[in-house]
Each structure stands twice: as C-alpha cells, then as structure tokens.
C-alpha positions in Angstrom: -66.7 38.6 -9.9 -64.4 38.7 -13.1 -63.9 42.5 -13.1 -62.5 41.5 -9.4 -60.0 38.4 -10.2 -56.2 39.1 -10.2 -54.6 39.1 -13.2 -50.8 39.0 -11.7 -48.7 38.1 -8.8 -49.4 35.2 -6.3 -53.2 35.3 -6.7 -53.4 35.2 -10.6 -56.5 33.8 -11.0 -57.9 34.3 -7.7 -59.1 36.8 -5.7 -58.5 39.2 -2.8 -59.8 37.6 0.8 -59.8 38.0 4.0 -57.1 37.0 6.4 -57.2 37.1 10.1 -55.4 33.9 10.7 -59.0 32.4 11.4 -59.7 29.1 10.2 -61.5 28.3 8.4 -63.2 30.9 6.0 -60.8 34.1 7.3 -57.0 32.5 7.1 -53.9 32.6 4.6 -55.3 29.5 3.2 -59.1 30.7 2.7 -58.1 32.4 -0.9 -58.1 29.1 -2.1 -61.4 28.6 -0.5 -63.0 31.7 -1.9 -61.2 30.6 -5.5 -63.2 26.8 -5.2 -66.5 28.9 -4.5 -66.2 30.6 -7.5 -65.8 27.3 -9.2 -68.6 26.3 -7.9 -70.6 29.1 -8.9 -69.9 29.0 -12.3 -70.4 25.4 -12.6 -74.1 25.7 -11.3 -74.5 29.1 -13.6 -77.3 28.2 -15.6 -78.0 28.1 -19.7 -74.2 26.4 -20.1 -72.8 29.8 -18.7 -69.6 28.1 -18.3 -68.9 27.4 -22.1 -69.5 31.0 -23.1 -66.6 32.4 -25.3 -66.2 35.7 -23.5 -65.1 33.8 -19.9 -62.6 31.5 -21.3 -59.3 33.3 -20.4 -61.1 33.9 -17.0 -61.6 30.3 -16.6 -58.2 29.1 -17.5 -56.8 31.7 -15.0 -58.6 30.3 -12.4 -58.2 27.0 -13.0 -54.4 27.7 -13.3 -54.6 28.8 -9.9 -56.6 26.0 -8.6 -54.1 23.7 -9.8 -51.1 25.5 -9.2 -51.7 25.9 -5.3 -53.5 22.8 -5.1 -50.5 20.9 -3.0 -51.0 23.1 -0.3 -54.1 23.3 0.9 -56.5 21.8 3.7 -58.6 18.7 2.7 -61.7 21.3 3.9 -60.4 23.6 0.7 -60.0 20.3 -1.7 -63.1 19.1 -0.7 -64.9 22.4 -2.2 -62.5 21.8 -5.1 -64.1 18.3 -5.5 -67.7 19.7 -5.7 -66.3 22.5 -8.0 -65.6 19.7 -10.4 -68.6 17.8 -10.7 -70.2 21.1 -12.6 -66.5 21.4 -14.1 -64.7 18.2 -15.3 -61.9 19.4 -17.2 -61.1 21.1 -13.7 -59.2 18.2 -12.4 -57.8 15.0 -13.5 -59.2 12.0 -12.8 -55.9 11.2 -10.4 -56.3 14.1 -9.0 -60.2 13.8 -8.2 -59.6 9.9 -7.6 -57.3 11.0 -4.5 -58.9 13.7 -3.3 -62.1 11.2 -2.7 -59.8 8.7 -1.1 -58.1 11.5 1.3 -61.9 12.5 2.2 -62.4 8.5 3.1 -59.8 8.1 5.5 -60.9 10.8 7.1 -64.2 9.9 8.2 -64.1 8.7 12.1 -65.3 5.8 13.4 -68.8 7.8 14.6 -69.4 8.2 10.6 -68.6 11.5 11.3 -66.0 14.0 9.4 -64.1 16.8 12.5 -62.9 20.1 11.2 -60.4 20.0 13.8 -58.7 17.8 11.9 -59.8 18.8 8.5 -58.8 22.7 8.0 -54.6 23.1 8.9 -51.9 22.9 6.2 -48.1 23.3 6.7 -48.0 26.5 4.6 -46.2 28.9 6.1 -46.7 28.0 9.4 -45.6 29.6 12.2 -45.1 28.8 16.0 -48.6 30.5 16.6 -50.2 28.7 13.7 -48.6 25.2 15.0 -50.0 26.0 18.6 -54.0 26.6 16.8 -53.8 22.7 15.7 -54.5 21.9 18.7 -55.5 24.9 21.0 -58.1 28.2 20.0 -56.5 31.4 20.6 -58.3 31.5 24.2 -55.9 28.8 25.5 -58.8 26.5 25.1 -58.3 22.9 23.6 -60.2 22.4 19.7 -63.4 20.1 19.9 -62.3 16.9 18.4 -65.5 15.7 17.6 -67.5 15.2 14.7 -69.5 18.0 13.4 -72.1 19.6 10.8 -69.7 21.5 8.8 -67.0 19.0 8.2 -69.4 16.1 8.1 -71.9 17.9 5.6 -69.9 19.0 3.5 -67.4 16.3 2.9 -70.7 13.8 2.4 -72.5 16.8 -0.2 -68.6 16.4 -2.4 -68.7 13.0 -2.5 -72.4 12.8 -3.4 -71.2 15.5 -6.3 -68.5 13.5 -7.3 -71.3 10.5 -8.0 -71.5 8.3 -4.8 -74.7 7.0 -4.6 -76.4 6.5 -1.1 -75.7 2.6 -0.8 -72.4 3.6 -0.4 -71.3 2.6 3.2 -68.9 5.6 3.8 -72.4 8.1 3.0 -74.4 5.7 4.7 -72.6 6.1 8.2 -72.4 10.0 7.4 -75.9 10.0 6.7 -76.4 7.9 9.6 -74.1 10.6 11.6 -76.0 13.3 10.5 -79.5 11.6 11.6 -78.4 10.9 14.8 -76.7 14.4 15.5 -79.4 17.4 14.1 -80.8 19.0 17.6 -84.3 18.2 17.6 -85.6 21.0 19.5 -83.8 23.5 17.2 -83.5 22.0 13.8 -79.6 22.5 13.6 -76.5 20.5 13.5 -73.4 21.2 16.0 -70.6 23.5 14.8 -67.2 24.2 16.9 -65.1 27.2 16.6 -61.2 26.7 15.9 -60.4 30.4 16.5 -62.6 31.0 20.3 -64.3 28.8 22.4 -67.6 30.9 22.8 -70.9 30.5 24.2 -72.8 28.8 21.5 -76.0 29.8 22.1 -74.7 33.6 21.6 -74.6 34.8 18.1 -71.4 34.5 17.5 -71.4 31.0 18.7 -74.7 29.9 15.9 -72.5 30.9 13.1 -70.4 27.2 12.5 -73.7 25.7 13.2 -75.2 27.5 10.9 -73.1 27.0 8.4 -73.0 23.2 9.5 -76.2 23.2 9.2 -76.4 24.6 5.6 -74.2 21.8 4.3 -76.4 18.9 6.4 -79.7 20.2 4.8 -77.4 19.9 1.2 -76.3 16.5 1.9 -79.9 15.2 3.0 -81.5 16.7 0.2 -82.0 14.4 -2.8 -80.5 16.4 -6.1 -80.4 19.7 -4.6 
C-alpha cells in the first residue's frame, strides 16, 4: 500500500483510483474514499502497527490529504473518515469529528433509515451530466430515494465507532430500520444503484446489496 501512495501533485498522500463517474466507489470523489479505507486499515493493523517509526512520514502524508480535501467530499466519504478516526484520533479534531457526527444525524430520515441518494454527491467539479445523476441514473431512470443497507449500515457502524452506545435513539431507529428491512428469505439488506437501474436479482444488481449487507452485519454485530 505505501510503495503505491503519491508522493506529489493533487493526490499527495493518496492513491491512484478508479474513475468512471460512478458513484459511489468508481467516481472523481472515490480517491478520497479509497484514501479513508486505508485509514481504516491501518487503524485496525494489529500489534500498534500504526505507531511504528518507519510509517510516520506515510502517515502524515495521508492525513495531510485527508484534511486537505476534506471540504469537498460526500458525507458517504466523511462518514468512512469518521470510523478511520476512532482507530486514529489525532486524525481529526474534535470540531471536526463533532460535525461530521451531527451532519450524519440530520441525515437520518424519518423511517430511521440513512438513503445514499442523498448521501454520495458533492459540488466538486460538477458538470451538467453530474448535476442531471442527483437525481436521475444514467438510464433516464429516477434514483431510489429510499432508505437502504449501504447508507443505513454504514453511517450507524461510524457512529457506533465514534462511541454511541445502543441507547442512543438516533442507533436505536437505525437499528430498528435495519431489523425491519433484512430480506428474510435471503439474508440480505436492499441496495439501489445510482449509476443503472438493473435487475436486482442479476449479478450486477446483488452487488449494493451486498455491500449493504456487509455494513448491516458490521453494525449488528456487538464489537466487531
């Protein structure tokens, strides 16, 4: 992962990512995203990886970079910032973490619910085509603007990083959400494509519910 970060330019302390203007894991924005993963990762490392010597200039590269771009991104990409930090305090100020939680709140619908519809655009360098996909897929067919898996379960799985404890009543109606919404016969939670509207039983159309249902099983899991 180091031998790969960029060392100049834009991306200094980043890496190279994917970008097919697909939102949310393959668009201009999803650098950041891939940047907040590795956060994560070497927060979790184990045997205190993270205060190793050796990775230091790495670390204040990336954190540079985290920082440095920070006012542009999607609450989706701060919300992965905000579990980076619980493994990583000196990551983020307390302001910073302090309004990133309360940005996460107000987005929660009145279901208990979290939409990534509404959760994954920023105003950076938008385009006509990029204004259009806030509210229509690239088939001419209109977002779902319900809740759903990803959004919900991961936004609950941050805030339960960040130290919310499961009395709270903003987890207990995502929780509540969540219990309600998993498909019995299946085992999963639903997931919506911003990019196509495609048949979701097809393989293509699993994949948000599978990563939805990746951060639902996180977030219902005590300590994981």
């Amino acid at each position: 992962m180091w031998a790969l970060q960029q060392t100049s330019g834009d991306l200094k302390g980043a890496w190279q990512w994917l970008q097919f203007d697909n939102e949310p894991f393959e668009a201009h924005d999803s650098d950041y995203y891939g940047a907040a993963l590795a956060a994560v990762a070497v927060g979790v490392a184990p045997g205190g990886y993270i205060a190793e010597p050796v990775i230091q200039n790495k670390l204040g590269l990336l954190r540079d970079y985290l920082n440095r771009e920070y006012a542009g991104q999607s609450p989706i990409n701060r919300a992965v910032l905000l579990w980076a930090s619980a493994k990583w305090p000196a990551l983020l100020t307390r302001t910073r973490k302090e309004t990133i939680i309360y940005d996460i709140l107000s987005e929660q619908r009145a279901d208990g619910g979290w939409s990534l519809s509404s959760l994954a655009w920023t105003w950076r360098d938008w385009t006509p085509t990029t204004l259009v996909k806030l509210w229509w897929r690239s088939n001419a067919t209109p977002l779902e603007p319900k809740s759903d898996g990803y959004a919900t379960g991961l936004m609950i799985y941050a805030l339960e990083k960040s130290g919310f404890s499961g009395d709270d009543p903003h987890l207990k109606r995502g929780l509540g959400w969540l219990e309600r919404n998993q498909n019995k016969a299946e085992g999963r939670w639903p997931g919506y494509s911003l990019n196509n509207r495609v048949d979701p039983s097809s393989e293509m159309g699993h994949f948000m519910s599978d990563v939805g249902t990746a951060y639902a099983v996180l977030a219902l899991t005590p300590n994981p």
